[in-house]
C-alpha positions as CSV (number, residue, x, y, z in Angstrom):
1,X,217.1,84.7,-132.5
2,X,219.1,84.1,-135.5
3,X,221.3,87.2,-137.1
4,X,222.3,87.4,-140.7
5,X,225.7,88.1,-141.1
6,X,226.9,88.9,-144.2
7,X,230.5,87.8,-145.4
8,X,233.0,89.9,-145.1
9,X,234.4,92.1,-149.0
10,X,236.6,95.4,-148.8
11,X,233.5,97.2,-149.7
12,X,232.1,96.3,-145.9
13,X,228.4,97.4,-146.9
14,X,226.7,97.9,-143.8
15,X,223.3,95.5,-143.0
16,X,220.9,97.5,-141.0
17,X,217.3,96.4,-139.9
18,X,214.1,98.0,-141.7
19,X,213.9,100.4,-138.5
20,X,216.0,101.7,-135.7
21,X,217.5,104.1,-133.6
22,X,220.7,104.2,-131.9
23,X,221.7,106.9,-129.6
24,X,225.6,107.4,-128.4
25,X,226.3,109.7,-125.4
26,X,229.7,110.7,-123.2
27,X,228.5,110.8,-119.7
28,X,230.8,112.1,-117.3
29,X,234.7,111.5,-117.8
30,X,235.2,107.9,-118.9
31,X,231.5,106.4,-119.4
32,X,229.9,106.5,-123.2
33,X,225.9,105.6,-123.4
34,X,224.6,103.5,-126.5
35,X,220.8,103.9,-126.1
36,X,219.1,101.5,-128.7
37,X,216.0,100.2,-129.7
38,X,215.1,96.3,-130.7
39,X,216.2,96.9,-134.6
40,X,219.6,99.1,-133.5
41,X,221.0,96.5,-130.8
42,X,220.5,93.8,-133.8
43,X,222.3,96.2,-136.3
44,X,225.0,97.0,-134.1
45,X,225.8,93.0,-133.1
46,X,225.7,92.4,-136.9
47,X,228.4,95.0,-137.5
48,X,230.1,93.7,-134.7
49,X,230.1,90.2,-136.1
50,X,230.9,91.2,-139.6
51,X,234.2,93.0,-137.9
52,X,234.5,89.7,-136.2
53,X,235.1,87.3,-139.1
54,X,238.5,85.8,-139.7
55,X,239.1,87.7,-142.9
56,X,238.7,90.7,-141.8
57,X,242.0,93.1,-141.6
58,X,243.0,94.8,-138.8
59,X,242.4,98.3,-138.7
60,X,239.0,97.9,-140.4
61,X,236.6,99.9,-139.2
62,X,233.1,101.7,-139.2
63,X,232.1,105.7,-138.5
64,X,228.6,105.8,-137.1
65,X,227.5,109.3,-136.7
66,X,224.3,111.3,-136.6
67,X,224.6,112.0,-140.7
68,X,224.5,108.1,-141.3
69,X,222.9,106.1,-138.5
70,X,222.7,107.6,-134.9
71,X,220.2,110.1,-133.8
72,X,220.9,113.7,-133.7
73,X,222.6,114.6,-130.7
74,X,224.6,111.5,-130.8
75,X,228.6,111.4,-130.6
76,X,230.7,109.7,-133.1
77,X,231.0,105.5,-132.3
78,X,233.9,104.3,-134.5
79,X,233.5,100.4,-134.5
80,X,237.4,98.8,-135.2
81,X,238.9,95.4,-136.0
82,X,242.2,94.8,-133.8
């Protein structure tokens, strides 16, 4: 499987796959759930990667919540360069 990953500008538009679904979940006191289909697993590892690249600054990050990209129910994932 090959994964487009765009390069990195301060604008970090987000690449998603034609169709997915992502679901984010606390469970208990220290466990979180990300439930994902094919297309939302490949969405969130190119996010991950575009974080990833050299260029990127830390404290870069991205909100994922159910008003943007997770289904409803879902709590907030906030994805962060270090």
């Amino acid at each position: 499987m090959e994964i487009h990953v765009p390069k990195y500008d301060r604008s970090l538009k987000l690449d998603w796959e034609d169709q997915f679904t992502i679901q984010a979940k606390i469970t208990g006191a220290y466990s979180v759930v990300i439930k994902a289909d094919k297309g939302g697993l490949i969405s969130l590892a190119r996010h991950l990667l575009t974080l990833a690249q050299d260029n990127v600054p830390a404290g870069c990050h991205v909100h994922l919540d159910e008003s943007n990209s997770l289904e409803e129910g879902s709590c907030e994932i906030i994805l962060e360069r270090d």
